[in-house]
matplotlib code that plots the C-alpha trace (Angstrom):
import matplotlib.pyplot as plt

x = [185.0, 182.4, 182.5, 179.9, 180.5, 180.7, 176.8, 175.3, 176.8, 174.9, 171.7, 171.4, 172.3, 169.9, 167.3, 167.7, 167.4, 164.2, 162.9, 163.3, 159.6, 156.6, 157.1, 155.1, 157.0, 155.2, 155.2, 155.0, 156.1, 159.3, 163.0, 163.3, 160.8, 160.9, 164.4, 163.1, 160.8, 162.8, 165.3, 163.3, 162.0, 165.0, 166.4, 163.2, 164.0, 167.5, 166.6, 163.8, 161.7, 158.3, 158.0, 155.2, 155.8, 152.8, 153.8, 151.5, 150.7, 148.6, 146.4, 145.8, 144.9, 148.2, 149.9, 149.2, 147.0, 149.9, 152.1, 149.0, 149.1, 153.4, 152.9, 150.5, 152.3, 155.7, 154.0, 152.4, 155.8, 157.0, 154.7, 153.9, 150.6, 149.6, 147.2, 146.0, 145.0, 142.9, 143.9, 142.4, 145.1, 143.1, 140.5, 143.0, 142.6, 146.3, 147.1, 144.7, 146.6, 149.8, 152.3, 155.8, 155.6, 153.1, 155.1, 155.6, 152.4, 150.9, 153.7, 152.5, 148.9, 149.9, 152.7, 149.9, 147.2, 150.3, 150.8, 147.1, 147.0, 150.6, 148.9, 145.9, 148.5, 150.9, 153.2, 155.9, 158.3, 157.9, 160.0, 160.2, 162.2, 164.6, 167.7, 170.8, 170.9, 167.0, 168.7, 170.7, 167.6, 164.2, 162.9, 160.5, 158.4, 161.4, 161.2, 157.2, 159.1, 161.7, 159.1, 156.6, 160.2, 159.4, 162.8, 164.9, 167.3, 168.7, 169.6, 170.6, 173.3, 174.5, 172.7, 172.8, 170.0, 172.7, 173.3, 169.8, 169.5, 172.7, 171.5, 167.9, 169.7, 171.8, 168.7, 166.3, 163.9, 161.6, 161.7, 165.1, 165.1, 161.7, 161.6, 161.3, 157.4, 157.1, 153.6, 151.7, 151.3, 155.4, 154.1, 152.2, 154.3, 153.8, 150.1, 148.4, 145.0, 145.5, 142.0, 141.3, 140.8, 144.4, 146.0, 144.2, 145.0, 148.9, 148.8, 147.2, 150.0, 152.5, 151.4, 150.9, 154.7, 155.3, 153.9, 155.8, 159.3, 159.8, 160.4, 161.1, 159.2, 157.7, 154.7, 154.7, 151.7, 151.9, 148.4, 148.0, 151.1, 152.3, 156.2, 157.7, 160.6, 162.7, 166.5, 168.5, 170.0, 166.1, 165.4, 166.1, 163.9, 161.4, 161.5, 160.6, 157.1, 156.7, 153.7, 151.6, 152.7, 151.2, 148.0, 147.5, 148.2, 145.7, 142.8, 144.0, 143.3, 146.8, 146.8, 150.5, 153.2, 156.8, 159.9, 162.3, 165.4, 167.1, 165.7, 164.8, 165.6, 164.1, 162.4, 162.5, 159.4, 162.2, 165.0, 163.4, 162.8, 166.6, 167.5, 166.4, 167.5, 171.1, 171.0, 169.8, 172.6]
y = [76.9, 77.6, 74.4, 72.7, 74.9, 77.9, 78.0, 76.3, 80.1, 81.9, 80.5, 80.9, 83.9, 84.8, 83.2, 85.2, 87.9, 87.2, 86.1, 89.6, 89.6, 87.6, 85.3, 82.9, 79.9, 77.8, 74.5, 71.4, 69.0, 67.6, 67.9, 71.4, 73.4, 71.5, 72.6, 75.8, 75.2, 73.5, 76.2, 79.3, 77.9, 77.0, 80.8, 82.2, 80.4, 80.9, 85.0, 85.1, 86.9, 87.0, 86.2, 83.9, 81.5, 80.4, 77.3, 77.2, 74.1, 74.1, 71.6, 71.4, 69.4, 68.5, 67.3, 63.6, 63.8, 62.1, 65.4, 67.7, 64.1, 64.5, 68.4, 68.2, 65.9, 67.7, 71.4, 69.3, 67.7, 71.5, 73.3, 76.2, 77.3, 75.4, 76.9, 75.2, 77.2, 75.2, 76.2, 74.5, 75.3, 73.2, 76.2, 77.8, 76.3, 77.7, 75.4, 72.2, 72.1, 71.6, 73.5, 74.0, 77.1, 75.6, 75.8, 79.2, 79.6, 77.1, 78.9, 82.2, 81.2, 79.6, 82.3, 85.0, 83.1, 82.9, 86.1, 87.4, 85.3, 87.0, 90.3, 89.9, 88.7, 92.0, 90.0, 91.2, 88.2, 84.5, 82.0, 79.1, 75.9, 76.1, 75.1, 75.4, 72.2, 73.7, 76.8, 74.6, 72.9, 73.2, 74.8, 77.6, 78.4, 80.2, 82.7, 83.7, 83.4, 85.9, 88.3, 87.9, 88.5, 85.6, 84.3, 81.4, 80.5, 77.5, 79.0, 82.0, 80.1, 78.0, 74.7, 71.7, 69.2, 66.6, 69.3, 69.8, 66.0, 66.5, 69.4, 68.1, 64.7, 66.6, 68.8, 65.7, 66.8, 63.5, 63.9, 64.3, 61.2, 61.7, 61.6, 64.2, 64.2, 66.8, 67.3, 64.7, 66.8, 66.5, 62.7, 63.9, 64.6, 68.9, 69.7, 66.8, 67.7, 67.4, 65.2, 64.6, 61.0, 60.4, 62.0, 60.1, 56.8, 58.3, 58.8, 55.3, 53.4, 55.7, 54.3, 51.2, 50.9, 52.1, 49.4, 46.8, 48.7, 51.5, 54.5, 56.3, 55.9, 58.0, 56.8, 58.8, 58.3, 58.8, 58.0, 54.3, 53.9, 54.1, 54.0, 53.7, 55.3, 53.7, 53.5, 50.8, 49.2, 48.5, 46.7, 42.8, 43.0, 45.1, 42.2, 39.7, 41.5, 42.2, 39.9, 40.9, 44.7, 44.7, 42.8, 45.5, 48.7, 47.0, 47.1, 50.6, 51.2, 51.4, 49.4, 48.7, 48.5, 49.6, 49.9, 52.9, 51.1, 54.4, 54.2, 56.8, 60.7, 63.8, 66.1, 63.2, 65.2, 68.0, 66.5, 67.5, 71.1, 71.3, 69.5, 72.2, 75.4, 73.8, 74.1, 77.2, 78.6]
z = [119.0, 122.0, 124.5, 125.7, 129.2, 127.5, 125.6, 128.9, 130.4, 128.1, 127.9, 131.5, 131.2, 128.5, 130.6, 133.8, 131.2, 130.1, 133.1, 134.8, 133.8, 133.5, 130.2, 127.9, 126.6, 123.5, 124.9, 123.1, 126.1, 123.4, 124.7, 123.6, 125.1, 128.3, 128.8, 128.6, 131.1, 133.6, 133.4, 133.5, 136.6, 138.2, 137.2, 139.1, 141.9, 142.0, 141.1, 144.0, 141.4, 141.2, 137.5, 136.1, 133.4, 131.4, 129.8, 126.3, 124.4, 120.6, 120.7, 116.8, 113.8, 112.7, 116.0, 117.6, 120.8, 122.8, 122.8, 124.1, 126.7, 127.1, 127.7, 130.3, 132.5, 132.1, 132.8, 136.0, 136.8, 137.0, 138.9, 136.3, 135.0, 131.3, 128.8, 125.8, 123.3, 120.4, 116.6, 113.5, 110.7, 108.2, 108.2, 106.4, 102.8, 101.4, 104.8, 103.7, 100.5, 102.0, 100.1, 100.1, 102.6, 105.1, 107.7, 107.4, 107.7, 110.1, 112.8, 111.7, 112.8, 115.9, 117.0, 116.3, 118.2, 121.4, 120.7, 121.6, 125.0, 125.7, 125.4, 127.5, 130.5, 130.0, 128.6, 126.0, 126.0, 124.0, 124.1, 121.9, 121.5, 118.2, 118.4, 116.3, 114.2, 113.2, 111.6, 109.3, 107.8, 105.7, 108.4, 106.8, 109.9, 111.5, 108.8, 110.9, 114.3, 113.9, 111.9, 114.7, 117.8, 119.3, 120.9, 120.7, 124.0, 122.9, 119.1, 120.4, 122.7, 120.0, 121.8, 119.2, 119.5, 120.8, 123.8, 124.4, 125.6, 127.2, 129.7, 129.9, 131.1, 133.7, 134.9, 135.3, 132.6, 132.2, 128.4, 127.9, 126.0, 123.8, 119.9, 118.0, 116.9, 114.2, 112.3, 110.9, 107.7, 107.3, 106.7, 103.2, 100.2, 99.3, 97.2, 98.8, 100.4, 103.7, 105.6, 109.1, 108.1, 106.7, 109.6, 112.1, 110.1, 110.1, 113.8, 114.5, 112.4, 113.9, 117.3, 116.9, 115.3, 118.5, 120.7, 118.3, 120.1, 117.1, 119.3, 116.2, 113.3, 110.4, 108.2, 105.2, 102.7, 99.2, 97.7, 98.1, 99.6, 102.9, 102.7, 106.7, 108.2, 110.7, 111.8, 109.5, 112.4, 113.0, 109.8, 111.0, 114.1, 111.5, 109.0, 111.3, 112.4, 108.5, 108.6, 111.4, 110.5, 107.2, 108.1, 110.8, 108.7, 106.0, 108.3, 109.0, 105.0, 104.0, 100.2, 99.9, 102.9, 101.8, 104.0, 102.7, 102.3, 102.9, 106.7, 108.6, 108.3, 109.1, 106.7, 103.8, 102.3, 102.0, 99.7, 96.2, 97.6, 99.0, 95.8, 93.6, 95.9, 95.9, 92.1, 92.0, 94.6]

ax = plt.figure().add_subplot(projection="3d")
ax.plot(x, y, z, "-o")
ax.set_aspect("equal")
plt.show()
């Protein structure tokens, strides 16, 4: 078994690999790809190269406004240049109908658009944030990033999501202890239409859970009903805002307020799809 020691050796070593030249990390200001960030700047200084990192953030349809927010200030925090490149994935009408492979294809646009900046830099190399507890998930949108060669450090040294906060911690990476905020369209069960007005009414509730002291939270909407994700050990303290939650997300034009007694876990919208493949395996 590879210790802890062991992967942090090789992804620094794959780093001062890749940063022998000029690179282009997709930056999305979570845990993951600041590590990235933070390190490939440390190995530049450490190599006395010359090498320029472009730290590049989506600002899309499908993500909250607060990461484009979380990214700015970490690329700021660490000196590099930031680009934000502007993509509409609901353009897209296979996208807009959300199905089972949107992933896939909502990394394929993005990865292509990164791509097309890379190239009018000179630059050959992309890094990207997946780790290795996202290789043994529903994760469909790796399938676009290793047919597009974009790389993956943190995978490629074996770095579990637990070991990510871990170096991130140790490094002094200001988000080491940020939720995970995957796309609001994760919240929509698959061949719902996906509307700018439901998402923004998603990312509202999401935030004002938030304020109440639910750091990690998922409102998922099916039809008329919004059915809220939150840690178990969570559900007393939950309970005893029930009231002013549910008046709130009513004037928000949620019809019926559920708590999922299962509490919170990631990819929910996932379990029939993972259901079926197991059967078919």
């Amino acid at each position: 078994m590879i210790t802890y020691e062991e992967k942090k050796r090789k992804l620094y070593e794959n780093m001062k690999h890749y940063l022998q030249e000029d690179i282009c990390l997709a930056f999305s200001g979570g845990v993951d790809s600041s590590l990235l960030l933070i390190l490939a700047k440390s190995c530049v200084k450490e190599q006395q190269k010359k090498s320029n990192i472009y730290a590049v953030t989506f600002d899309t349809m499908l993500h909250p406004s607060c990461d484009l927010n979380t990214a700015k200030k970490v690329a700021k925090e660490a000196e590099v240049f930031h680009q934000v490149l502007f993509v509409n994935e609901l353009e897209q009408e296979e996208i807009r109908f959300n199905p089972e492979k949107r992933c896939y294809l909502c990394k394929k646009t993005l990865f292509s658009k990164l791509q097309e900046f890379a190239k009018s830099k000179g630059i050959s190399i992309i890094l990207e944030g997946t780790n290795e507890d996202d290789l043994h998930v529903y994760r469909p949108g790796l399938q676009a990033i290793q047919e597009l060669g974009i790389k993956s450090p943190l995978a490629e040294a074996g770095f579990t999501k637990e070991e990510v906060r871990k170096l991130a911690k140790e490094l002094g990476v200001s988000v080491a202890e940020r939720p995970s905020t995957p796309c609001l369209a994760t919240r929509l069960p698959y061949g719902t239409e996906i509307s700018m007005g439901v998402l923004e009414r998603i990312a509202k509730g999401e935030e004002y859970l938030h304020t109440l002291g639910f750091p990690v939270v998922r409102l998922r909407v099916h039809g008329e009903i919004a059915r809220i994700e939150i840690p178990q050990k969570e559900f007393e303290s939950f309970l005893k805002k029930s009231g002013e939650i549910i008046e709130e997300l009513k004037k928000m034009g949620f019809d019926y307020i559920t708590l999922d007694m299962q509490g919170f876990r990631s990819g929910s919208m996932d379990e029939k799809i993972i259901k079926v493949s197991r059967k078919n395996t």
